[in-house]
C-alpha positions in Angstrom: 112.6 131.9 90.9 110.5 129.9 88.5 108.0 127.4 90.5 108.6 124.4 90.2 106.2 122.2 87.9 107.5 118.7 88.8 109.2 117.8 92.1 110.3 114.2 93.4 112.4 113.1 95.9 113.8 109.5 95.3 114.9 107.5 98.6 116.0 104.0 98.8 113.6 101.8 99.8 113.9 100.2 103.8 111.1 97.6 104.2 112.5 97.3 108.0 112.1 100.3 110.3 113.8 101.5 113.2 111.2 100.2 116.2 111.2 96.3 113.5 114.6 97.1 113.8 115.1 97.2 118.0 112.5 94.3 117.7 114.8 92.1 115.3 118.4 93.0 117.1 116.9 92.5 120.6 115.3 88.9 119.5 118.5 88.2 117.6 120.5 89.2 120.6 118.8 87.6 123.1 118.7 83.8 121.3 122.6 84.8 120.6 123.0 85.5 123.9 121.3 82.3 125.8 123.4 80.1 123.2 126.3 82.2 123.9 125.6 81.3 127.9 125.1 77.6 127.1 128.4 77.1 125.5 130.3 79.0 128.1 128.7 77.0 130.5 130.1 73.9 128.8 133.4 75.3 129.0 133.8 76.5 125.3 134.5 80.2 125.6 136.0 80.4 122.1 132.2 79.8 120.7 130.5 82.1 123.4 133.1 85.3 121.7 132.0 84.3 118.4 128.2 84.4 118.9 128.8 87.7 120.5 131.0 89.1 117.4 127.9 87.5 115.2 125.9 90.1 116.8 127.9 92.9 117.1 128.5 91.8 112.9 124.5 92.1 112.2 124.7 95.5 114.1 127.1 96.9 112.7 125.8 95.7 108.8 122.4 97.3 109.6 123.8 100.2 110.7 125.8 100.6 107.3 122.5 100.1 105.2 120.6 102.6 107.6 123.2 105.3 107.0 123.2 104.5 102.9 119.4 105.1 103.3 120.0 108.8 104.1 120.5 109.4 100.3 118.3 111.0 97.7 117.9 112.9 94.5 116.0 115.2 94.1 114.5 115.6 90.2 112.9 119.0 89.7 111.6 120.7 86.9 110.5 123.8 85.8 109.6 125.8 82.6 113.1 126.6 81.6 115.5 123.9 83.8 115.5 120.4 84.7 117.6 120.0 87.9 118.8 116.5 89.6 120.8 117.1 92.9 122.1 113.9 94.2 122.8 114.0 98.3 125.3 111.1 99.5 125.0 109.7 103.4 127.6 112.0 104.4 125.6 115.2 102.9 127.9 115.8 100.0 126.1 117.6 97.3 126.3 117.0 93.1 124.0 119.1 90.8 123.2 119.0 87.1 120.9 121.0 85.0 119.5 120.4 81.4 117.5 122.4 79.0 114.2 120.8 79.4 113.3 121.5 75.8 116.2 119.3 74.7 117.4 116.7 78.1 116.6 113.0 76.5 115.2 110.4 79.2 116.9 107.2 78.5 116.3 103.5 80.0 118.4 101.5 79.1 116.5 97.7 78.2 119.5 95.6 79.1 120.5 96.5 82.9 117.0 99.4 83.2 119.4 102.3 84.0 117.9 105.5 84.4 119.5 108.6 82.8 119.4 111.7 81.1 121.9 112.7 78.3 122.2 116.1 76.7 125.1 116.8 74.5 127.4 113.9 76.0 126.4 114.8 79.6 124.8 111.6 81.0 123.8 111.6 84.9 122.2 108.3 85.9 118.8 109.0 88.1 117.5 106.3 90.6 120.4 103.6 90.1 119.4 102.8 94.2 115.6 102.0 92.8 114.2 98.7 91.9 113.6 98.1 87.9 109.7 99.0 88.3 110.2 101.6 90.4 112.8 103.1 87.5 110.1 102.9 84.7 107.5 104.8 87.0 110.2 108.0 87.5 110.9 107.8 83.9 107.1 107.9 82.7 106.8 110.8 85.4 109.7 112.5 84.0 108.4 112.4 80.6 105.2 113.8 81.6 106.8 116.6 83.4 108.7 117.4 80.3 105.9 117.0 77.6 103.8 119.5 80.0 106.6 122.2 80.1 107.1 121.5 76.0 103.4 122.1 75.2 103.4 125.0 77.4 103.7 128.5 75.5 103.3 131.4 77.8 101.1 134.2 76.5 102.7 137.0 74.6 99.7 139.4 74.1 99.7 142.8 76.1 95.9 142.5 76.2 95.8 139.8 78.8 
């Protein structure tokens, strides 16, 4: 197998980590909770069971966008293939592969979508990264594919 001359692994970005993340459920919890106490105290149970369905809410919502955060792509090229394998939450797999001679990196102006189109096969790249971050993987793209098109492997026995 060819080495590789370009690999990146795109992630979605999480600015809050798991230990912020104890942090903000046990604060959120805990003012929840003494509020929650407050109005059962006063006799209205109907708001104490929604301020603990509020948390169990936030939970469960952060849990969701921690389990989307376990997908990637992975873009990598060498001298005679350009590969993107896409991995979902759930580990499901998706491959294409281009000619890196003739693959076309788009971005679109309107909506900044990522792609690359070869003979009617599109497959967007990034669609989970912010605009910026879109036009930094394409520029690195490029570069990848400008190396490997200036590249001509020696054909002389001599060497």
């Amino acid at each position: 197998m060819t080495r590789p001359t370009m690999d990146l692994r795109l992630t979605p970005h999480r600015s809050l980590g798991p230990q912020g993340f104890r942090i903000l459920m046990l604060v959120f919890a805990g003012v929840c909770g003494l509020g929650a106490l407050r109005f059962l105290a006063l006799g209205a149970w109907p708001v104490f069971l929604f301020m603990l369905l509020d948390v169990a809410l936030i939970y469960g919502a952060f849990r969701l966008n921690y389990r989307d955060g376990r997908r990637f792509e992975q873009v990598t090229l060498t001298p005679d293939l350009l590969t993107v394998r896409k991995v979902t939450p759930g580990g499901q797999e998706s491959r294409a592969a281009f000619n890196p001679y003739w693959v076309r990196v788009e971005l679109d102006e309107a909506d900044r979508q990522l792609a690359l189109r070869l003979h009617g096969q599109r497959v967007a790249v990034g669609q989970f990264l912010s605009p910026d971050e879109r036009v930094e993987v394409k520029a690195e793209i490029e570069r990848g594919l400008d190396a490997v098109r200036r590249y001509r492997p020696s054909t002389s026995l001599s060497e």
